[in-house]
N, C-alpha and C positions, 0 to 999 in steps of 0.2 A: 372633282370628286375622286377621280382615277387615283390622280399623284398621292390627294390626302389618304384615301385607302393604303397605298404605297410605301407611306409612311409608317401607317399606321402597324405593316408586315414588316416594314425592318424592326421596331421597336419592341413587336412579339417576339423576332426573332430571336432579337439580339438578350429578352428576358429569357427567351428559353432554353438559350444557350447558356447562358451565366445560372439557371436553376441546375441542364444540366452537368455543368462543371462544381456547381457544388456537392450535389450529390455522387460524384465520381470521388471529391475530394472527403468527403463524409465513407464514402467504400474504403478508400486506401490511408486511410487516418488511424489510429489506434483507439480502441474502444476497452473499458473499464470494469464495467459492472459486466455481471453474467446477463441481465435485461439486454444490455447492449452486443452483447457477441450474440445472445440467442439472434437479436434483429438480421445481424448483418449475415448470421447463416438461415437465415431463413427462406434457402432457395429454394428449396428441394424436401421431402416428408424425409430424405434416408439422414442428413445435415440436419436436420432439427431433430429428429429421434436421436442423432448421436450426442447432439451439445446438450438437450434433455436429460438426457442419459447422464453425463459426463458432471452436469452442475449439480444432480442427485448426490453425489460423492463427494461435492468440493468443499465442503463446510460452510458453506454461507459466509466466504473469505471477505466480502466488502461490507455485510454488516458492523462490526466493529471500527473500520476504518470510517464509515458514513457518521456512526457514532458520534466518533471522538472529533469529528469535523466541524458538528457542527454545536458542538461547545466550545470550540476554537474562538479567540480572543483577536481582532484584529492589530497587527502588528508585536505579536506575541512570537518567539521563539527564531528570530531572526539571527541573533548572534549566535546559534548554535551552528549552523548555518557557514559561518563566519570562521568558526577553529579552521587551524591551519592542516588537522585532519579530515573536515568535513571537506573543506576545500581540496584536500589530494585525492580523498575518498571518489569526487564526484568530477576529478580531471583526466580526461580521455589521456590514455599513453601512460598514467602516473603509477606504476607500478608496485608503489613505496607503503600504502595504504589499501590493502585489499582488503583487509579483515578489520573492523574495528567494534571493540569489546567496550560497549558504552554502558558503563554502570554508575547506579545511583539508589539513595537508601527511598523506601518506600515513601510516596507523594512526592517525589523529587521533578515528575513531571515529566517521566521520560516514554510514556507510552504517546505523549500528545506529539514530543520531541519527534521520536518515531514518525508518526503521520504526518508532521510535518516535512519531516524528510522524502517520503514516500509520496505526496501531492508534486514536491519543488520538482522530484526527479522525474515524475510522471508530464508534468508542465515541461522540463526542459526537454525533454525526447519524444514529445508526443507525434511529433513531424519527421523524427529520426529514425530509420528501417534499417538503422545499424546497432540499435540500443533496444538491450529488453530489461523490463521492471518487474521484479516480484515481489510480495508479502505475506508476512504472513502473524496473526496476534496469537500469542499462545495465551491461554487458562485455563486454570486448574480448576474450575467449575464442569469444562468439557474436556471426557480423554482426547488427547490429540494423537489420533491412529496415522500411522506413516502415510494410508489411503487417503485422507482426510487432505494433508500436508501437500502430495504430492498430485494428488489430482484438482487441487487448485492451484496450483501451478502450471500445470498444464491447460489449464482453462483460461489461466492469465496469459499463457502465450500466444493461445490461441486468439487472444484478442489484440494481438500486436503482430499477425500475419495476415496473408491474404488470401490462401484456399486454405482450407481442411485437408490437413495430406490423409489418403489412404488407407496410413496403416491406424491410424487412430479409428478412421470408418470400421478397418480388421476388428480392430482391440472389442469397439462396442457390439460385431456380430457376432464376436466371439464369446465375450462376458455376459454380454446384457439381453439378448433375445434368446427367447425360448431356450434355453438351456436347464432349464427347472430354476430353482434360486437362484437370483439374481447377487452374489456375494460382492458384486464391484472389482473395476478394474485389479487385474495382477499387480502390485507394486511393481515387479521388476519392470512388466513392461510400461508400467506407467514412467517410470525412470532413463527407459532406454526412448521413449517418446521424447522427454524433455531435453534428454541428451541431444535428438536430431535437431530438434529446434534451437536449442541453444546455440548448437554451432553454424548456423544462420547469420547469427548476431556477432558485431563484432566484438563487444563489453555487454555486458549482463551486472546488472546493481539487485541484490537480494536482502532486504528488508527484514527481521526476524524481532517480533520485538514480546519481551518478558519471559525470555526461555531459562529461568528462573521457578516459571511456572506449570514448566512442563517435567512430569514427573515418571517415577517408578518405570518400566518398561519404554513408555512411551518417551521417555530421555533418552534411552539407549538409539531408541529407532531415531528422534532428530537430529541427534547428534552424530550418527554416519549420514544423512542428506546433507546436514552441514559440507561433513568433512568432504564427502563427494565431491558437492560444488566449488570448494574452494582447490579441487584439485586440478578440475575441467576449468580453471579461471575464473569462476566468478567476482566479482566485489560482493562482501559482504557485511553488514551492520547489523550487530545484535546490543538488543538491551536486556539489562537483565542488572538485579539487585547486589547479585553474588559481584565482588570487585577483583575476582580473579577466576578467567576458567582453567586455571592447572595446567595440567597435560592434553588436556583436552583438543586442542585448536594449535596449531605451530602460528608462529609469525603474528598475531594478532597484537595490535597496537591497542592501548587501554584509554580511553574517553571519560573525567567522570562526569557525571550530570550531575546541575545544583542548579535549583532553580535560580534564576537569572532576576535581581532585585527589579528590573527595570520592567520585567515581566510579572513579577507578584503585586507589580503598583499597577499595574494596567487591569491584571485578573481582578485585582482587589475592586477597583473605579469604576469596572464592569458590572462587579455584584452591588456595588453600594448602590448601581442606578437601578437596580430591580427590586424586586418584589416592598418589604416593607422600607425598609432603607431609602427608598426615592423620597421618602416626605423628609429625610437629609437636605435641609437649603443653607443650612452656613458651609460656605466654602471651606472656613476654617477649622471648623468640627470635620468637615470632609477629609482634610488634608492631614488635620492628625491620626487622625481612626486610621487612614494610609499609611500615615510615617510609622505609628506604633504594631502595625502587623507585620508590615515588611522587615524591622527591625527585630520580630522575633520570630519570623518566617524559618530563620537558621536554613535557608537552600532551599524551602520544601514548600509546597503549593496545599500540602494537606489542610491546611487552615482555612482553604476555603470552603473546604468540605462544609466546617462548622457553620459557616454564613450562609450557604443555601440552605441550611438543616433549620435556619432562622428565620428561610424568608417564606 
């Protein structure tokens, strides 16, 4: 009865050493959502008042990425992936592609493109504490205030470190408590935050997608964070409609996007299996209804707008 007891304490043991090695490894892992950084700073009331604080400001930055997720196509948008820019874009050392100016005419499919990028990069670094990932969707539905911009960025960094430095704690006793209005962090110092962090990391990949959509004032203001990051090193990928940004950007390489045919037969074979279109059972009425969209697709995914609008 002894030994079997005996047994019985190695085997708890040894579970609850392995529970708590995953939970060390769930601490020093990189986390996503603001849900998840709130978690992991939820040590202490003065840490969660701050990241509280801090995701007030941040625009609700994984909203639209959760979005466009999850009307994501399985094995959709792989060859983008695949250019011999995305591929330098996203090679440690590769100096050649730090900026890249990925445009395409509207429904072309590049905000999915975008988030597709921004999943692969977040997948391949997620273990990497030498790599930081950011994003951000621009619309013209919402002004996009440099505060907005930049304090979700810094919210994103914060979820790919492992304390809360400091001066961030400063930043929030300074703006956000009892001070009368609460106006949200300083820009500047929201910038000289991300500057510390960044240089933490050895490469930094910044995701920007539809800045095409970002307008009047609020252009001016993305358009120096841009230039900023790309001076402190960043990699950066922007998509956007416009097929040339001008003087705007030095060095950027130009990407176009066009929907990928092998990608508009898959989106297409995904809608035909939903709503009214499943009672579709000839294969071969299936496979032209296919051939005939894709063949007038012309690059562009907008045509299936029309088919959900049907189902």
């Amino acid at each position: 009865m002894i030994q079997k007891l005996k047994e019985y304490q190695v085997v708890f043991n040894n579970a609850l050493a392995s529970d708590m090695w995953n939970s060390i490894a769930l601490i020093h892992s990189k986390v996503n959502t603001i849900s998840e950084i709130q978690e992991r700073y939820h040590r202490d009331d003065e840490s969660d008042k701050v990241i509280d604080w801090l995701a007030k400001w941040s625009g609700g930055y994984q909203a639209k990425n959760d979005q466009i997720k999850k009307t994501k196509v399985e094995d959709t948008g792989g060859w983008f992936l695949q250019l011999p820019e995305l591929q330098g874009f996203m090679q440690r050392g590769n100096n050649e592609y730090r900026l890249l100016w990925c445009h395409g005419l509207p429904g072309a499919g590049k905000s999915h493109l975008a988030c597709y990028v921004i999943e692969t990069l977040e997948e391949t670094f997620k273990n990497d504490p030498s790599s930081a990932v950011l994003y951000w969707y621009f619309d013209y539905r919402h002004p996009q205030e440099r505060t907005l911009i930049l304090s979700s960025f810094l919210m994103q960094l914060i979820g790919q470190i492992q304390t809360l430095p400091t001066t961030i704690v400063e930043l929030y006793e300074n703006k956000g408590r009892g001070r009368g209005k609460d106006t949200g962090p300083d820009t500047s110092a929201l910038m000289r935050e991300i500057d510390a962090l960044l240089s933490k990391f050895q490469q930094s990949f910044v995701v920007l997608d539809a800045m095409d959509e970002c307008i009047g004032s609020s252009q001016n203001e993305a358009l120096e964070i841009v230039n900023h990051l790309q001076n402190i090193g960043a990699r950066i990928l922007i998509t956007s409609r416009q097929t040339d940004p001008e003087k705007t950007f030095s060095g950027w390489i130009p990407v176009e996007i066009k929907a990928h045919a092998e990608d508009i037969r898959r989106l297409v074979d995904d809608n035909l299996a939903k709503g009214r279109y499943k009672v579709m059972q000839s294969d071969e009425l299936r496979e032209e209804v296919i051939e005939t969209i894709v063949s007038k697709a012309d690059g562009m995914c907008v045509v299936l707008l029309y088919l959900k609008s049907l189902s």
